[in-house]
C-alpha positions as CSV (number, residue, x, y, z in Angstrom):
1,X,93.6,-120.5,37.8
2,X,90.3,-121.9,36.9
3,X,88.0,-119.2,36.0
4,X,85.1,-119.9,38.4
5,X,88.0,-119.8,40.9
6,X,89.5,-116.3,40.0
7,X,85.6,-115.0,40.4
8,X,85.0,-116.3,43.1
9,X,88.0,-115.4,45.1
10,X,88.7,-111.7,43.4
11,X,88.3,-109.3,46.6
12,X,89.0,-105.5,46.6
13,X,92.6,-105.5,48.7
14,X,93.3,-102.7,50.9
15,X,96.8,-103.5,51.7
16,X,99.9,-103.0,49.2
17,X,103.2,-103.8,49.8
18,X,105.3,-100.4,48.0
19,X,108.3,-102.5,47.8
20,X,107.0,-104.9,45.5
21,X,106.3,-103.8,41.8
22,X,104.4,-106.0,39.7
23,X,107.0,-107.2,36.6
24,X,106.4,-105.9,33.2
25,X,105.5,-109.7,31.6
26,X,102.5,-109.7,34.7
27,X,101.4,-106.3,34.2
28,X,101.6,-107.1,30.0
29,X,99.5,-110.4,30.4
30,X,97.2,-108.0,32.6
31,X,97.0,-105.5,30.2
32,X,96.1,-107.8,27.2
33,X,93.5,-109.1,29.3
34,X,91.7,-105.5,28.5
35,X,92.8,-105.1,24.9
36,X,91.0,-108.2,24.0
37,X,87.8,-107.3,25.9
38,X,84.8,-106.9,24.1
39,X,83.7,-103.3,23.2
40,X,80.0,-101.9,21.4
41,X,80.9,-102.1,17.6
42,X,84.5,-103.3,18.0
43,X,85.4,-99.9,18.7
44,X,87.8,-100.2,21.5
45,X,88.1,-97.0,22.5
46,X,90.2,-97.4,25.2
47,X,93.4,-96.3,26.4
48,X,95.3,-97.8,29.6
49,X,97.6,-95.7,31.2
50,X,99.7,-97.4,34.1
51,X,101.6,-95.1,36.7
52,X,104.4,-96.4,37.8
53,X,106.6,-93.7,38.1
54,X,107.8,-92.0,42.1
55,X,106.8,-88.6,40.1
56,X,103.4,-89.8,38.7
57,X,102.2,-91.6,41.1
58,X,102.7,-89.0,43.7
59,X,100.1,-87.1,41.7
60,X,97.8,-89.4,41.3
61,X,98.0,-90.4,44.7
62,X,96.7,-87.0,45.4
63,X,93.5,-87.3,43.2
64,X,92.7,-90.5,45.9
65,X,94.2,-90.0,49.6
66,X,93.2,-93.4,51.5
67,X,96.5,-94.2,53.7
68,X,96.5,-97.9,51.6
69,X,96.0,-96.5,48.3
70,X,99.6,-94.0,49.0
71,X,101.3,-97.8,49.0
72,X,100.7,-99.1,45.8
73,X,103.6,-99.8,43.6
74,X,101.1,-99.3,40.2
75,X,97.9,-97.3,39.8
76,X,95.9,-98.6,36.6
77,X,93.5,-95.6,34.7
78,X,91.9,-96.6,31.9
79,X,90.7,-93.9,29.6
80,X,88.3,-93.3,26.7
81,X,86.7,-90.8,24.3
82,X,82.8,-90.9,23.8
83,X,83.8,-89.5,20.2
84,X,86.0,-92.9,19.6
85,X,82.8,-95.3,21.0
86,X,79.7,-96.2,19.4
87,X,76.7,-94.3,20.2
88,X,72.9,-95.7,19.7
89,X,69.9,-94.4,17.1
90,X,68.8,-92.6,20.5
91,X,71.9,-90.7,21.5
92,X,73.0,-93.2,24.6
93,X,76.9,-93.9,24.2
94,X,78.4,-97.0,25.1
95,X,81.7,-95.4,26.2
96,X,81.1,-96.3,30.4
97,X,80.0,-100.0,29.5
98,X,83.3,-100.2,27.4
99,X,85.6,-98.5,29.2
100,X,84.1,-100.8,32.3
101,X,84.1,-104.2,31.2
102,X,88.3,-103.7,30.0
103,X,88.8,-102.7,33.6
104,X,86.8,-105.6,35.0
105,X,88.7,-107.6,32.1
106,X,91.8,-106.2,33.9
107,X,91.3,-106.8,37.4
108,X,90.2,-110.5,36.7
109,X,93.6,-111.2,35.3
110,X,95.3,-109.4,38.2
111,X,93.7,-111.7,40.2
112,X,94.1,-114.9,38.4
113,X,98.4,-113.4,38.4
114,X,98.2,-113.0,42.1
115,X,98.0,-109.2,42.1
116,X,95.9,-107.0,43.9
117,X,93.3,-104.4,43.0
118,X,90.8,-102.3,44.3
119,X,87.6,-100.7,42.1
120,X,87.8,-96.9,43.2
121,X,85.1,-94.7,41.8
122,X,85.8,-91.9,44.4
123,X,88.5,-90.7,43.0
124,X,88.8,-86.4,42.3
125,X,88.2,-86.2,38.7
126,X,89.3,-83.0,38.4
127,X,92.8,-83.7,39.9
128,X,92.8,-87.0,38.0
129,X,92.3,-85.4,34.6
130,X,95.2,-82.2,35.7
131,X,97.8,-85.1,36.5
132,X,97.6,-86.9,33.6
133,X,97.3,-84.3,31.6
134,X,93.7,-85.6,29.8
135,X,91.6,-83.7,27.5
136,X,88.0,-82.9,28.3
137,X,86.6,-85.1,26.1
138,X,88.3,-87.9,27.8
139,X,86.4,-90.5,30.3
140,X,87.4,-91.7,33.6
141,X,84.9,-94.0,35.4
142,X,87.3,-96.3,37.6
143,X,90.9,-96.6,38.7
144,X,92.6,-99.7,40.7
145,X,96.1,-100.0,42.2
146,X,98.0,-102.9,41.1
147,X,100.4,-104.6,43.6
148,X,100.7,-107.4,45.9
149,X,99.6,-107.6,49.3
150,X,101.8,-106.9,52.1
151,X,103.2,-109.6,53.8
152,X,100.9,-111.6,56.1
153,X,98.0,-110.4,54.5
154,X,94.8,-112.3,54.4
155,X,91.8,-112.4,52.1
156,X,88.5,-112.2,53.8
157,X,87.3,-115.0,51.8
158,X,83.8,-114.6,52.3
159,X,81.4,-113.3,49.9
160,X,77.9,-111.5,50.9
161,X,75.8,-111.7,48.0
162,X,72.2,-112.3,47.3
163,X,71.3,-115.8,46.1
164,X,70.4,-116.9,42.7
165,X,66.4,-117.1,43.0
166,X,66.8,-113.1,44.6
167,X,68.2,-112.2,41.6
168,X,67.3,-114.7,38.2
169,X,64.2,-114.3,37.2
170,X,63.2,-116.7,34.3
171,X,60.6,-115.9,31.5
């Protein structure tokens, strides 16, 4: 898809259909998507942990309990350590801005594959970080399912944003 395109049409879908998983060469060409994004210093200090599993994803599903989100074939996490990322002369650590843009990376590509996602920041983090087992030192900021709509599902295909001159300001 051309890029302007994928951007353009990416929407936050609220519909999965939970008997159609995304195929491991998708979900690997989605995945590489957010290895290769840019991080502060090269440090990449990410890790991407998709649930798939009936067992997993049954907890997970806990940590997020919208009716929609209980369909989703895949839930993507992507973690991080604010020991692994770089950290500026004045103490502010780059781990959030990392660990974003590979998920944004992420959910571009899903969308240019045809898959569905949805940015959740409302997730428990608690119950997050007891399911998966994670460490304190390890970052959440965002999850998304992964999965394709269910069928007859249609995009909104409308944007509401501000226009350029409410936003650009040129110096």
């Amino acid at each position: 898809m051309e890029f302007t395109r994928v951007i353009c049409e990416r929407e936050s879908i609220r519909s999965y259909d939970p008997t159609r998983p995304v195929g491991k060469e998708v979900l690997g060409r989605i995945l590489d998507a957010g290895r290769i994004a840019p991080s502060a210093a090269n440090r990449q200090p990410w890790k991407f942990l998709v649930v798939s599993s009936r067992e997993m994803l049954a907890q997970v599903r806990r940590c997020y309990t919208k009716p929609w989100f209980q369909d989703a074939p895949h839930v993507l996490i992507v973690t991080g350590r604010t020991g692994d990322s770089w950290t500026r002369q004045d103490g502010w650590n780059s781990i959030e801005t990392d660990l974003i843009i590979a998920m944004d990376h992420m959910i571009l590509a899903a969308e240019n594959e045809g898959v569905a996602t949805c940015w959740i920041a409302t997730f428990d983090p608690v119950g997050l970080r007891t399911a998966l087992g994670l460490g304190v030192e390890d970052r959440v900021y965002a999850i998304t399912p992964l999965g394709y709509p269910k069928p007859g599902f249609v995009k909104k295909g409308q944007k509401q944003r501000k226009s350029l001159q409410e936003v650009v300001r040129y110096m």
